[in-house]
C-alpha positions in Angstrom: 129.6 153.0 91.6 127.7 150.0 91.9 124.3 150.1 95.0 123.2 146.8 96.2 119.7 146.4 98.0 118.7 142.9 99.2 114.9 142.8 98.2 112.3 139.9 100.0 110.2 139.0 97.2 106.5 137.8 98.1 105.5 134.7 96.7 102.7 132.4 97.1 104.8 129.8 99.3 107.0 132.7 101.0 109.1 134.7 99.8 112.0 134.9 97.2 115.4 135.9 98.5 116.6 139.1 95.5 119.1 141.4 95.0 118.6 144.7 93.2 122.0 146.4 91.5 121.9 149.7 90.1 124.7 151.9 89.1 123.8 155.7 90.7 121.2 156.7 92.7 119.8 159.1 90.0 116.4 160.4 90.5 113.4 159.8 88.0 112.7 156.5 86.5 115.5 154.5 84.2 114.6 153.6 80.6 114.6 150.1 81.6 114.4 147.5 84.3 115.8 143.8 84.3 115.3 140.6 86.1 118.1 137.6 85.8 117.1 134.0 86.2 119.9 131.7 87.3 120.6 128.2 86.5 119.5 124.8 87.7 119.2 124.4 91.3 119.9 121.1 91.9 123.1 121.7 90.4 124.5 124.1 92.4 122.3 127.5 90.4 121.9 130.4 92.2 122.0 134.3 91.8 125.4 134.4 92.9 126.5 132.5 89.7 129.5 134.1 88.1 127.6 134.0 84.8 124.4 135.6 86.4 126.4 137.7 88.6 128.5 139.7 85.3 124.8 139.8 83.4 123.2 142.1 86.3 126.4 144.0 86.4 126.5 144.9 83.1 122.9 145.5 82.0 123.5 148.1 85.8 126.7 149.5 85.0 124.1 150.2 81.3 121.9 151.7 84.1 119.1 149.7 84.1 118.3 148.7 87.4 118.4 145.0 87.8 117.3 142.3 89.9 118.5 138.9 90.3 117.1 136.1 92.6 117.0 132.7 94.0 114.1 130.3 93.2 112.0 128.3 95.1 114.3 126.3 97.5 117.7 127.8 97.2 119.2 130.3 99.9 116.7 132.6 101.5 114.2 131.6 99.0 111.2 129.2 101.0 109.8 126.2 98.9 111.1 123.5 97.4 112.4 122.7 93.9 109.4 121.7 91.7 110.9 121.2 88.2 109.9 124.1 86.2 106.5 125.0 86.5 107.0 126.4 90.3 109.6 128.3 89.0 108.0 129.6 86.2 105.7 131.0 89.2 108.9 132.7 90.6 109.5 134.6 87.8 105.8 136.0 87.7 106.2 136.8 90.9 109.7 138.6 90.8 108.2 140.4 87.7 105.6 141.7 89.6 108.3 143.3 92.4 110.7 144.5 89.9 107.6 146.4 88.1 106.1 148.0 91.6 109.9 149.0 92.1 109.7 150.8 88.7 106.2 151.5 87.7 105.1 151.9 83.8 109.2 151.0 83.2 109.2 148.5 79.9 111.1 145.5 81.3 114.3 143.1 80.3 113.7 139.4 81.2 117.4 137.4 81.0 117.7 134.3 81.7 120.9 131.9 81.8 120.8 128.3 81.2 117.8 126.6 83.2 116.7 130.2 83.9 116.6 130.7 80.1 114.3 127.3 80.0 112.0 129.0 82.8 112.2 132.5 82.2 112.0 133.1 78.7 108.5 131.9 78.0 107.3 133.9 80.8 109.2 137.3 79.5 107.6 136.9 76.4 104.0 136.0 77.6 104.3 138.8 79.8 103.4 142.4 78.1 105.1 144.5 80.7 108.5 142.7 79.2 109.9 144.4 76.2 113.2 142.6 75.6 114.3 139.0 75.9 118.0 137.6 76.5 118.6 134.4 76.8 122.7 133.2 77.8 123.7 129.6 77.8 120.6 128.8 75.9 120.0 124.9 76.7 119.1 124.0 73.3 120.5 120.2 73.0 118.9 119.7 76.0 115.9 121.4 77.8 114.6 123.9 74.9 112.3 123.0 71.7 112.7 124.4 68.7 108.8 125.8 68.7 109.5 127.0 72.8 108.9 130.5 71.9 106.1 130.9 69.5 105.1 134.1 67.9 107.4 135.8 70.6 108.0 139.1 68.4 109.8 141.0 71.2 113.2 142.0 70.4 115.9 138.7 71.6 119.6 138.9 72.2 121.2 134.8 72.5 124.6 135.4 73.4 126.2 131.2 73.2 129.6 129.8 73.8 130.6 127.7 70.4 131.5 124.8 73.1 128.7 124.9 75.0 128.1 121.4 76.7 124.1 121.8 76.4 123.7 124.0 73.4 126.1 123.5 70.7 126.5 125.7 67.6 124.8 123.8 66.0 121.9 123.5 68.0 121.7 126.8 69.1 121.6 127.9 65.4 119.0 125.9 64.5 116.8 127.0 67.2 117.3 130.6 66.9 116.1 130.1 63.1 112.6 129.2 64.0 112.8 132.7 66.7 110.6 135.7 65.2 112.1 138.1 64.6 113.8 140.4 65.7 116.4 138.5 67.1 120.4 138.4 67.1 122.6 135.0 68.1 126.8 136.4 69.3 128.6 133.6 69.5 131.4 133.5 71.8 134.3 131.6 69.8 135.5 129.0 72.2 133.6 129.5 75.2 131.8 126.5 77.4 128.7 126.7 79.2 129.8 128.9 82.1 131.6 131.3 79.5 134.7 130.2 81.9 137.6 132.2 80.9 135.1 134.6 78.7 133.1 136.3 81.4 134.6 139.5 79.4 133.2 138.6 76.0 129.6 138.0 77.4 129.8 141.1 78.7 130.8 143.1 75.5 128.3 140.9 73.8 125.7 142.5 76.1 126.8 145.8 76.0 127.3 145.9 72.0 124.0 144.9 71.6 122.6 147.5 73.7 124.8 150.4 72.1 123.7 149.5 68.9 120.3 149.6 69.6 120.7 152.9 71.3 
């Protein structure tokens, strides 16, 4: 049974408007802790997303706790939209909450879309973050081939093959210059939203997880 716990966030211009989901209320620390960052915000990106929404349920119903949020400007969240580099600031600052929620717990950044753009750099600059997964990886578009240098930390890409902003192409491409390790799932047919395949990002998710132990 799913627990939701709206978290305030404290961030240098306010506060972040979060939402923690975790599966039981077991005692004891998990194995794991996540953070989701949703997509673009001037385009209607929040954590309420569908796509952002079935991540956090999944990696939960995994149980490891996770916490989604709204950047700078959107819902609860105070600020205003300030094309990346505030928001990159948002994600050090909802790192910072999720680990004082779970001290010492190695931690999962994911990040969907423009969230991927923002968060991914900062989950694998950051040493308390131990796995990387990036969904909807904008790679016609926003990411560079050389945006994650020297990131060895472990990276799941989970892309639709239609994808409007990262085609298979493209996202093939820039998975090859990734360290290792990584893994790419492609979802055969599925656009940028993964509408109709919410299911198949999911099993991607949890697949990679189960084989990993």
């Amino acid at each position: 049974m799913a627990h939701l716990r709206a978290i305030d966030i404290p961030a240098p211009h306010g506060l972040l408007e979060g939402l923690l989901r975790t599966a039981d209320e077991t005692p004891g620390l998990p194995a794991m802790a996540a953070l989701v960052c949703h997509p673009h915000p001037l385009y209607g990106g929040s954590m309420h997303t569908k796509v952002v929404f079935r991540i956090a349920q999944t990696l939960a119903d995994l149980g490891i706790p996770t916490l989604r949020f709204n950047f700078r400007g959107v819902g609860r969240s105070t600020g205003f939209y300030d094309d990346g580099a505030g928001e990159s600031e948002d994600v050090h600052s909802a790192l910072d909450a999720l680990a004082e929620l779970y001290p010492g717990t190695p931690l999962c950044l994911a990040g969907f879309s423009f969230g991927a753009w923002v968060g991914l750099p900062v989950g694998c600059a950051d040493a308390r973050v131990t796995q990387i997964i990036g969904v909807g990886v904008p790679a016609d578009t926003l990411m560079r081939t050389s945006w994650l240098p020297g990131c060895d930390k472990p990276k799941l890409i989970v892309q639709g093959t239609q994808d409007e902003y990262g085609s298979e192409p493209g996202i093939r491409e820039w998975v090859s210059h990734l360290s290792e390790p990584k893994e790419l799932v492609l979802v055969p047919g599925s656009d940028h939203f993964f509408t109709g395949y919410q299911t198949q990002l999911a099993s991607a998710i949890r697949g990679y997880f189960t084989r990993r132990g």
